[in-house]
C-alpha positions as CSV (number, residue, x, y, z in Angstrom):
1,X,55.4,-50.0,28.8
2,X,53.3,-52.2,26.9
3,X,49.4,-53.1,28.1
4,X,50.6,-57.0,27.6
5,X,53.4,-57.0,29.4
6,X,51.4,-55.9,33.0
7,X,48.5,-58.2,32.1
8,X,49.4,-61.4,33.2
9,X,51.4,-60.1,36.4
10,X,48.0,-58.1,37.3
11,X,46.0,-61.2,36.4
12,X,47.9,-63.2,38.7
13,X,47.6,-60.6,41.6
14,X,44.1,-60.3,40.8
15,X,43.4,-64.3,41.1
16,X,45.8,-63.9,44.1
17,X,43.7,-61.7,46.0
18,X,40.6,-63.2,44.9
19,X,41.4,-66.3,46.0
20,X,42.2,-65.2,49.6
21,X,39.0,-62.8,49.8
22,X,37.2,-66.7,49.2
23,X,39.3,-68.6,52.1
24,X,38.9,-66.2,54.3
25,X,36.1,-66.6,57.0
26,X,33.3,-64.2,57.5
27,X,33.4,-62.2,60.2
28,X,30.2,-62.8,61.6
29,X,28.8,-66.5,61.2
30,X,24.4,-66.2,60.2
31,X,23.1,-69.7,60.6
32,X,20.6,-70.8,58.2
33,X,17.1,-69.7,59.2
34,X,18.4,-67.1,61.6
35,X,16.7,-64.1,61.8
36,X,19.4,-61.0,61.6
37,X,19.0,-58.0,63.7
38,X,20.0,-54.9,61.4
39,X,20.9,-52.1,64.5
40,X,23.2,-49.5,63.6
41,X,26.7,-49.9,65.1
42,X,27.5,-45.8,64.7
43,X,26.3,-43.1,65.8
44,X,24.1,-41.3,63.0
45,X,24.1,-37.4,62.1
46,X,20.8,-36.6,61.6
47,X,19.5,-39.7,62.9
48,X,16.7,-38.0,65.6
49,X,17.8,-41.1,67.8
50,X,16.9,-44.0,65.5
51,X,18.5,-46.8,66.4
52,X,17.0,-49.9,65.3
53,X,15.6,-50.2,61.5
54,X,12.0,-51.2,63.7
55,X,11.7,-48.1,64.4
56,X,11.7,-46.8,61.0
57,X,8.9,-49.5,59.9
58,X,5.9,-48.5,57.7
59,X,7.6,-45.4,57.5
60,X,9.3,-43.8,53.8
61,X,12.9,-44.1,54.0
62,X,15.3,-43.1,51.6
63,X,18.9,-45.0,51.9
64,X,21.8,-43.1,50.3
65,X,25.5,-45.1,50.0
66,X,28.7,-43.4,49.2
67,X,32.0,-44.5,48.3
68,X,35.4,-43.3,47.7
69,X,38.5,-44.8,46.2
């Protein structure tokens, strides 16, 4: 099949699905001003028992992020 005939069927699933990624709420409500506590909620491997990012302060960190599709 043709690129143009799937474009404006994706296009509309793609404004679809952006649209109801915007309406929906967030799931955890940060007032203005608010101070936000970054603990971890897992368990770490590796971690030596670091649990709060405090402990880690004035201290080199390196932050790695990984993702899969």
């Amino acid at each position: 099949m043709n690129w143009k005939t799937w474009l404006r069927p994706g296009a509309l699933v793609a404004v679809a699905a952006l649209a109801v990624g915007m309406a929906s709420p967030s799931p955890e409500g940060v007032e203005v001003g608010e101070k936000i506590s970054y603990t971890f909620r897992e368990p770490m491997l590796n971690a030596m028992g670091i649990t709060k990012l405090e402990d880690l302060r004035g201290k080199p960190v390196i932050v790695e992020f990984w993702g899969t599709r």
